[in-house]
N, C-alpha and C positions, 0 to 999 in steps of 0.2 A: 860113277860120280865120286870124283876127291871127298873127302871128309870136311874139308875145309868148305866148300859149294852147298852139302848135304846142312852145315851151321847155318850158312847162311840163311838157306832157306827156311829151317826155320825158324830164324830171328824175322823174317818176313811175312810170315802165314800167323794171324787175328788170331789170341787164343780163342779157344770155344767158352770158358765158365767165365770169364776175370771181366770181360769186354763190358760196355753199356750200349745199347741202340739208339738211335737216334728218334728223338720225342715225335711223336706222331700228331701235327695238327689240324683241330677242328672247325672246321669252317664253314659246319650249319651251327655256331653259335644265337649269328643273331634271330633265327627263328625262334626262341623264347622270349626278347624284348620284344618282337614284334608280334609276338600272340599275347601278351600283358598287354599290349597297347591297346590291340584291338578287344580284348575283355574289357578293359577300361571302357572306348568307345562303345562298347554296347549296352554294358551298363547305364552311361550315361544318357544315353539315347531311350533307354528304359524307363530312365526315371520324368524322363521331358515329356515322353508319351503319357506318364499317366498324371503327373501335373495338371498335364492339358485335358482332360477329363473332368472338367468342372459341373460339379452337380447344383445345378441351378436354384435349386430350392434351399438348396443349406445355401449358398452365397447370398439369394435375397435374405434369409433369417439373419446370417451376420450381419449382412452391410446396417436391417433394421435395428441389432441390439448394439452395435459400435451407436447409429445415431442417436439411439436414447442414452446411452450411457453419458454422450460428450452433450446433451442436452441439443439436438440438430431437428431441429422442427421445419427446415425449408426443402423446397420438393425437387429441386433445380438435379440435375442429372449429375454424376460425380462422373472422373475420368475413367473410371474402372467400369461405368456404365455405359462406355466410347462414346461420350460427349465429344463435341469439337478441340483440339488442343493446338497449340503452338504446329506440330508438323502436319497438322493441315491449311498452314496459312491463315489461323483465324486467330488472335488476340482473344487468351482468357484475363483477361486483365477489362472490368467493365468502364467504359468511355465517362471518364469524369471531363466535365466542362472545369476550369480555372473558377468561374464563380463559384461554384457549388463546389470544389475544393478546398476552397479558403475560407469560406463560409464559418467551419467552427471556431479556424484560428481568431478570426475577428472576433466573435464572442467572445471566445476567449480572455483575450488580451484587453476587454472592453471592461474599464474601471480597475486595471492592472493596480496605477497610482495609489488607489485607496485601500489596500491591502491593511496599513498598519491604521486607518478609522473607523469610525462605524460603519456597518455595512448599508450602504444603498440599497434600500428594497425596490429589487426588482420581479412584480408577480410575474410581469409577463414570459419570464423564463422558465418560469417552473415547470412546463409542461415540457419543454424540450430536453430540462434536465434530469428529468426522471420517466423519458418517453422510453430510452432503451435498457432501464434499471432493469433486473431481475424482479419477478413478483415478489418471492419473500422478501429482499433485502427491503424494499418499496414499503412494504406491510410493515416492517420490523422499525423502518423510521417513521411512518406517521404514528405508528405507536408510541417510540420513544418523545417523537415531537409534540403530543399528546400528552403526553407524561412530562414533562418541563413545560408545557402554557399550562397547564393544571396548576403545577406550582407556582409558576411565575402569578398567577391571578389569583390565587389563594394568599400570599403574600402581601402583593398589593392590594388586597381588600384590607387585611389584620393593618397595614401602614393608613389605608383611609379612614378607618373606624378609632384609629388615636391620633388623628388630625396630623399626621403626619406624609398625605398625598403627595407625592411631587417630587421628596426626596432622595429617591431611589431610579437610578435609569436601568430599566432592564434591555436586555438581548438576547439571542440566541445565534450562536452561532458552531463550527465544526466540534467544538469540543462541551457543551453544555448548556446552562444557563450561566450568565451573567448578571450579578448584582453591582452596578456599577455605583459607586459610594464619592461622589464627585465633591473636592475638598473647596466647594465656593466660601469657606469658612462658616457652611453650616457643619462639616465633621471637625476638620483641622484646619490653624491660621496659617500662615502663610511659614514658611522654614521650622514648623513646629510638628511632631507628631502625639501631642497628646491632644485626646479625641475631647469633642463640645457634649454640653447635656442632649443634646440634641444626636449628637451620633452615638451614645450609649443608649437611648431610647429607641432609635432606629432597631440597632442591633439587638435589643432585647427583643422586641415585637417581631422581629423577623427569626429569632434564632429556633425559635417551637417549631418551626416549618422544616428547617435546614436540619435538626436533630431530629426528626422523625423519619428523614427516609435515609437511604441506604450508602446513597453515593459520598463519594472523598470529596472533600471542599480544598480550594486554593484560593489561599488571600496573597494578592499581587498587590504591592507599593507601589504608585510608580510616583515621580515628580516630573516638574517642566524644566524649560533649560536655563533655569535663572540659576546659576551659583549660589550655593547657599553659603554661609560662616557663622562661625560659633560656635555651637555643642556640635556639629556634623562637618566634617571634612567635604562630603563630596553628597553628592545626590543619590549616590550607594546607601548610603548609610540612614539617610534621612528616609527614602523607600522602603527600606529594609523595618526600621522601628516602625512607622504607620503600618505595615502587614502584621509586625508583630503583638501590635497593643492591641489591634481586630481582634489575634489571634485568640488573646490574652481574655479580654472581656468575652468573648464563645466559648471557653474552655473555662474559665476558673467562676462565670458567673451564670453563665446560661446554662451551662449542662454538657456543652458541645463535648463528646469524647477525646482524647488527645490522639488516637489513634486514627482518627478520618479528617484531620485538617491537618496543614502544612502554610507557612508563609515563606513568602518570595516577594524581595526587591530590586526591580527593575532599573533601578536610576529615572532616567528622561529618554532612554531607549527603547522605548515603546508608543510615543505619542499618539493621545486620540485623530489630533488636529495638528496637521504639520505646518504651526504657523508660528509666528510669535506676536499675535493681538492679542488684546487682553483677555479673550473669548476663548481663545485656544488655551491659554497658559493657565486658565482657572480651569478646563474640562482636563489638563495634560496630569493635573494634580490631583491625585483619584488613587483609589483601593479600591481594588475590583473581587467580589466575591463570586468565585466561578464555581457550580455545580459540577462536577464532573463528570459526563455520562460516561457510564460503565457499558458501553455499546460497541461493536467493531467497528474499526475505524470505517470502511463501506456506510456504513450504516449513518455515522457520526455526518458524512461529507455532503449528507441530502438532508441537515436538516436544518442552514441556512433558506435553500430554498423554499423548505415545504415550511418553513415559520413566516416569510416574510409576507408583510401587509401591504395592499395597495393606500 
């Protein structure tokens, strides 16, 4: 072999150290994602099975202390106790007729109008409106309802016994008692707010009652919709003084604290009587002395009806 053949070859011939091999690949990889899978799958499958191992006896103890807790006194089957449901074809939804659906709206809406007058007593509701009240709440307003005719009639005895009967219209309704102080010009004349001998008398005789108990007092102005002129621009202002001179005579002559009354002027925006006869426009022109029950409003909402009289 030439010298020159003997190069070549070995410029031909792989060194033995210097060289890399070619990477070797694996291709039982994915048998790890697929043993994680199936770990997963069993696990889950582990935890379905013991879910489903419902111990009967602690499930009735819950379902009984969930129903006392949400206050559930009815014995009717729940779905968890496989009652019938929608995917068996049966309506949980119970079959209301159209009459007896619209039934409360009507009530409802019945005497809607007379919102801003006196309230029309109606007994015969009473019992429908406190048929599904809560006991306590129930208890808690014939007590306070109790508590305001107590006053209301201790009042007008002290107004009969100084010849003064008549003067005075009371009511009760969502927010207290009302002393309603109607300006036929036995308190104030007509576009005037300085009070008669007659409505300082009122007020004194009544004021021992009102400063003995607890509750805030609110004296509302209100006037009717005549324009007034002169010392009052508008019926603002004129409202506003007659709450204020109540105010004024209970606080700086009666006793009354300044810290449990407040006045407030309505203008004509409040009418007893949405009319304009002479009837309505002497009841529209009133200062209203309102008790304020200190009760939750729940409470406050049942005791139009549990006051009113047949």
């Amino acid at each position: 072999m030439s010298a020159s053949a003997a190069h070549g070859a070995r410029r031909g011939r792989a060194p033995r150290g210097g060289g890399h091999d070619e990477e070797h690949v694996n291709h039982e990889r994915w048998l790890i994602s697929y043993s994680d899978m199936i770990t997963v799958l069993m696990a889950l499958f582990i935890v379905l099975f013991a879910i489903s191992q419902v111990d009967q006896d602690k499930y009735v103890a819950l379902r009984d202390s969930l129903a006392a807790g949400f206050q559930d006194t009815t014995t009717s089957p729940s779905v968890l106790d496989g009652s019938a449901g929608t995917m068996d074809g049966t309506s949980i939804v119970p079959d209301t007729s159209p009459a007896a659906g619209t039934a409360g709206m009507v009530s409802a809406d019945n005497g809607l109008g007379m919102q801003g007058s006196e309230p029309v007593p109606q007994p015969q509701q009473t019992t429908t409106a406190t048929a599904t009240v809560d006991p306590e709440v129930l208890a808690a307003a014939e007590r306070e309802a109790a508590h305001l005719q107590e006053l209301q009639a201790l009042i007008a005895a002290n107004l009969a016994a100084n010849g003064l009967d008549g003067t005075v219209r009371f009511r009760i309704d969502e927010r207290g008692l009302v002393l309603g102080l109607v300006a036929d010009d036995v308190f104030f004349a007509a576009a005037s707010a300085e009070m008669t001998d007659t409505a300082r008398r009122v007020l004194d005789v009544a004021a021992p009652s009102l400063v003995g108990i607890g509750e805030q007092i609110s004296v509302e102005g209100h006037a009717n919709v005549i324009p007034v002129s002169g010392r009052y621009a508008t019926n603002w202002e004129l409202s506003a003084d007659r709450a204020t001179q109540v105010l004024r005579r209970l606080v700086e002559s009666d006793g009354m604290p300044g810290g449990r009354i407040m006045a407030i002027g309505f203008g004509d925006t409040r009418p007893l009587v949405a009319d304009s006869s002479p009837e309505a426009l002497m009841q529209n022109r009133r200062v209203d002395l309102v008790v304020l029950s200190a009760a939750p409003e729940q409470v406050r909402a049942l005791l139009p009806a549990l006051t009113a009289k047949g």
